[in-house]
Every structure is written in structure tokens, then in C-alpha cells.
TIBAKOL-777549 format. One record per residue (C-alpha): residue in three letters; x, z, y; residue number from 1. Coordinates in pm, 1 decimal, always signed. Layout:
residues N
Ala / X / Z / Y / NUM
...
***
This chain:
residues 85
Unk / +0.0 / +0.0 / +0.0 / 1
Unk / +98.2 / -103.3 / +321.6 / 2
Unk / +318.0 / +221.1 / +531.3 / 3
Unk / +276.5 / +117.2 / +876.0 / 4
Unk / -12.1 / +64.9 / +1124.7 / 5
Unk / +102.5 / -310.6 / +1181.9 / 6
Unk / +178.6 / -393.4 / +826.4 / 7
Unk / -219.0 / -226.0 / +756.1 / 8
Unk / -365.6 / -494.0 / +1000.2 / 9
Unk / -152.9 / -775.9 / +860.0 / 10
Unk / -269.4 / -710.2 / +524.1 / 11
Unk / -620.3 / -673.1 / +693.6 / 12
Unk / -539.5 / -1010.1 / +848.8 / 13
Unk / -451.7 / -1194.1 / +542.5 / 14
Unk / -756.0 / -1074.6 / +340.0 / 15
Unk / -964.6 / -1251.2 / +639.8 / 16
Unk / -783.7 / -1520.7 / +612.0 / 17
Unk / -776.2 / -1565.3 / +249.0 / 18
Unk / -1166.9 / -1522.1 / +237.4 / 19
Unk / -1211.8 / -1827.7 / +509.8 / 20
Unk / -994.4 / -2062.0 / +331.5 / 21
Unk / -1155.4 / -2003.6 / -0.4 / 22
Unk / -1453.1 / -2040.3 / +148.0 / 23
Unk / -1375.6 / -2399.2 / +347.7 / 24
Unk / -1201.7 / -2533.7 / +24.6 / 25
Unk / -1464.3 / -2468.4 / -182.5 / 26
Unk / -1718.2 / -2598.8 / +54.4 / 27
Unk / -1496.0 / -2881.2 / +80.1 / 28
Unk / -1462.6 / -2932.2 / -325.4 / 29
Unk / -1760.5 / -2903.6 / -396.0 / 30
Unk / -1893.5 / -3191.7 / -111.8 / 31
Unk / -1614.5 / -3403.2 / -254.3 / 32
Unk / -1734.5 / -3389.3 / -567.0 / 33
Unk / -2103.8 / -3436.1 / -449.1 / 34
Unk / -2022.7 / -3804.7 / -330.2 / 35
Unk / -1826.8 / -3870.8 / -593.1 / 36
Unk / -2157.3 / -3789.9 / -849.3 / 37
Unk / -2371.1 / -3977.0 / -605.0 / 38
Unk / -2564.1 / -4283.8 / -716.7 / 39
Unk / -2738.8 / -4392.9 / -420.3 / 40
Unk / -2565.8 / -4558.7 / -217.9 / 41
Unk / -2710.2 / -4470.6 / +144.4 / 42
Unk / -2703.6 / -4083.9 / +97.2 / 43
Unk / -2301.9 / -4097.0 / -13.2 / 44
Unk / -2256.2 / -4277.6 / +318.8 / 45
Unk / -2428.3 / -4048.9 / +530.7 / 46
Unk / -2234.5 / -3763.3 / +394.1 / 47
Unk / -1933.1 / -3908.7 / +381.0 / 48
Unk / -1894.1 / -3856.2 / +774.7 / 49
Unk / -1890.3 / -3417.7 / +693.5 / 50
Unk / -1657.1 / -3477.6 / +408.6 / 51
Unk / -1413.1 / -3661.8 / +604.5 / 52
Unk / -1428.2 / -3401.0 / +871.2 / 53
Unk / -1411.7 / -3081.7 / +675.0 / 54
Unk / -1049.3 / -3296.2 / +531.6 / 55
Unk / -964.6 / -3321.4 / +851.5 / 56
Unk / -999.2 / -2967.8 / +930.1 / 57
Unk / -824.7 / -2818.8 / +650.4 / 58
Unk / -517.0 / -2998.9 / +665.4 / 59
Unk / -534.6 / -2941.7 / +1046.7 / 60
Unk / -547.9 / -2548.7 / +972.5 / 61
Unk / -233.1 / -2561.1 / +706.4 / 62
Unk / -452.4 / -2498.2 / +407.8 / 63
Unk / -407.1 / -2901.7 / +266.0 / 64
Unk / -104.9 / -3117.2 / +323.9 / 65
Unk / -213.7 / -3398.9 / +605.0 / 66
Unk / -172.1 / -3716.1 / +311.5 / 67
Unk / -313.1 / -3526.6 / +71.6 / 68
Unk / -612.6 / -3551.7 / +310.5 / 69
Unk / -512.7 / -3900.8 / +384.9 / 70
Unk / -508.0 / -3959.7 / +17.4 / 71
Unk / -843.1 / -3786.0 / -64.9 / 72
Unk / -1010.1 / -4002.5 / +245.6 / 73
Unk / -890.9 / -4298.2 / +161.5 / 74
Unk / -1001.2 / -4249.2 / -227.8 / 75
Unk / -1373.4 / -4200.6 / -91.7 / 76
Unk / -1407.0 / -4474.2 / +124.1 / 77
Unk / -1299.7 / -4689.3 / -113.3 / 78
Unk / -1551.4 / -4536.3 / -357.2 / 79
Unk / -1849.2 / -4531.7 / -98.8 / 80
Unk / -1832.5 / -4876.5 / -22.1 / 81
Unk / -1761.3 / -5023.3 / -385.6 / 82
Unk / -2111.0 / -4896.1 / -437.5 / 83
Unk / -2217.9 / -5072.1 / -138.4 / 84
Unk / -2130.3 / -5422.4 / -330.2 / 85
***
């Protein structure tokens, strides 16, 4: 357990923390995975606008590399609009 009254409010800190990012990549995973399952064709591109942002944001806040959000972008617009043709 944490000795000192700043270590005790960085270990608050990280709990915080920890509980947002599960919470955002989870949210994110699970929308990901959501288009991905998705048969029509309209309703995966009107989501696809969130998931791209909700990428965006994690790898802006450190929690995803910035390609590996490039990479995971790029894999569902190419999967949204193969179902378009």
C-alpha cells in the first residue's frame, strides 16, 4: 500500500484512469465488432462515422497506437463499402 499522501492520490489516479480506458475500449470493441456483424448495408454506414471517431480518440489519449487506428479504419471502410457493391 501506497506510504505517502502523493503516492495515495496517484494510485487513486490510476484506478480512474484504468476504469475510463476499459470502459472506452470496450465501448470501442464492441462497436467494431457491431459493423463488422452487420448485414445491412445502410445501418453499418451510419455507424461507421462513431466508430471512426471513438479510434480517433483513443489513440489520441495514448490508450491505441495512432496506425493501429489507421489500420483498424482503414479495415472498415474497406468492409463498409464492399457491402455497398
Amino acid at each position: 500500500m501506497a506510504n505517502h499522501k502523493s503516492a495515495e492520490k496517484r494510485a487513486r489516479q490510476a484506478a480512474k484512469r484504468r476504469l475510463f480506458n476499459r470502459y472506452y475500449a470496450k465501448t470501442t470493441r464492441n462497436a467494431i465488432r457491431d459493423i463488422r456483424g452487420e448485414k445491412n448495408e445502410t445501418e453499418a454506414k451510419k455507424a461507421l462515422p462513431k466508430v471512426l471517431s471513438l479510434l480517433d480518440k483513443l489513440a489520441k489519449r495514448g490508450y491505441i497506437h495512432k496506425n493501429k487506428a489507421g489500420n483498424l479504419k482503414s479495415g472498415l471502410m474497406k468492409r463498409v463499402l464492399a457491402k455497398a457493391k
